[in-house]
C-alpha positions as CSV (number, residue, x, y, z in Angstrom):
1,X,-1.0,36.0,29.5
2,X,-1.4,39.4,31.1
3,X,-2.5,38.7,34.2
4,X,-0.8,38.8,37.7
5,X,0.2,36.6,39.9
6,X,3.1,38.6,42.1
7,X,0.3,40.3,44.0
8,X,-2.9,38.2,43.9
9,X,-4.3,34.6,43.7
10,X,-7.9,36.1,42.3
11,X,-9.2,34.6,39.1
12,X,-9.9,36.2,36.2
13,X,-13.9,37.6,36.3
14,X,-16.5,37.7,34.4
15,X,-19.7,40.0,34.9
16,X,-23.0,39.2,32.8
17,X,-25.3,41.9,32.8
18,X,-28.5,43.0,30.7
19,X,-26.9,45.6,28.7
20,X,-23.1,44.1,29.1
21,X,-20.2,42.0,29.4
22,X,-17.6,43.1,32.0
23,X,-13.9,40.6,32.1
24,X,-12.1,41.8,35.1
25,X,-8.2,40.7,35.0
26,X,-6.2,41.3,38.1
27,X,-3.0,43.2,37.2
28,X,-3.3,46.8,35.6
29,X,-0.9,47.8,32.6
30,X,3.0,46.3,33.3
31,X,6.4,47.6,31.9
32,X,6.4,50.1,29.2
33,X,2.0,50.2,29.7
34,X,1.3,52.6,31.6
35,X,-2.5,53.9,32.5
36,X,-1.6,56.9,30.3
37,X,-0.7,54.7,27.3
38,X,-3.1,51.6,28.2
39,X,-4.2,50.4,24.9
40,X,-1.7,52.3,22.1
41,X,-1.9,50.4,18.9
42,X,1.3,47.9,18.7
43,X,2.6,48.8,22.5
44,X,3.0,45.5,24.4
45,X,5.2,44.2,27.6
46,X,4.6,40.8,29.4
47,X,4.9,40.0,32.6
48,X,5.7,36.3,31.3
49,X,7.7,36.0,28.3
50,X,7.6,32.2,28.6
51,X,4.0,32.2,29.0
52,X,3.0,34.5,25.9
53,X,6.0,32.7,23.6
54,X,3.9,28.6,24.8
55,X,0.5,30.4,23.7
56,X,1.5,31.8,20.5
57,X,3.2,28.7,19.7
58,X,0.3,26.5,20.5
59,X,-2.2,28.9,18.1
60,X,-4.0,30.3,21.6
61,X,-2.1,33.8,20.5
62,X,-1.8,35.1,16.4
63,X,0.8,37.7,16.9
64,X,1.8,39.9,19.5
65,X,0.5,43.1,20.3
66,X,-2.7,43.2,18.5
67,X,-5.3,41.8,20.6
68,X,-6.9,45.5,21.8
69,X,-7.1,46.9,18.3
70,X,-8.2,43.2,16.5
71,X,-11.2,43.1,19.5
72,X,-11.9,47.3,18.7
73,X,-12.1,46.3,15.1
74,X,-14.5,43.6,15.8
75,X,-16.7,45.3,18.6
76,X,-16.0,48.8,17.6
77,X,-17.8,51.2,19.5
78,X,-19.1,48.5,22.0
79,X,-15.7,47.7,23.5
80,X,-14.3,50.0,26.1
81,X,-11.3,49.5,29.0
82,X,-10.9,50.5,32.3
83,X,-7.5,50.4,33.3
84,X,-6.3,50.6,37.0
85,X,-3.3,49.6,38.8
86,X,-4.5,46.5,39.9
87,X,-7.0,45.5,37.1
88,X,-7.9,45.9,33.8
89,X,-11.5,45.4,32.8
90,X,-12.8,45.0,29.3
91,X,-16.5,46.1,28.7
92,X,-18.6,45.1,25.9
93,X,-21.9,46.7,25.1
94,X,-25.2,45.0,24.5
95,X,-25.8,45.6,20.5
96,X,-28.8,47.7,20.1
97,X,-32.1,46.3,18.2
């Protein structure tokens, strides 16, 4: 739902490693997110209205705006983001024994 495709025709990615999980999406923040404010609880802005509006009607979406905090609340510590202009990349850390 987030992704862009004004600049780029590169997929979404996806990193395994030993110790983590990287998901690169190509388009950084969009509308009222900004770097600065990447990730506030409840802050949201779409780059396809229609898009986000099909998914939440077809149960691919809850609600809006609560996808960063529901997946912080499930992986806690272990989630992080790197947002960038072009990119945002979700990292999840490896549980440890």
């Amino acid at each position: 739902m987030h992704r862009s495709y004004e600049v780029t025709n590169a997929p979404v990615r996806l990193y395994w490693f030993n110790d983590r999980i990287e998901i690169h999406n190509p388009g950084g923040p969009f509308g009222s997110v900004t770097l600065d404010n990447f990730g506030t609880p409840g802050l949201t802005d779409y780059r396809n209205p229609n898009i986000a509006e099909a998914l939440r009607a077809l149960g691919f979406v809850q609600r809006f705006g609560i996808g960063i905090s529901l997946a912080k609340k499930k992986l806690g510590s272990r989630l992080s983001f790197q947002a960038e202009h072009s990119v945002v990349a979700a990292i999840i850390m490896k549980d440890l024994p």
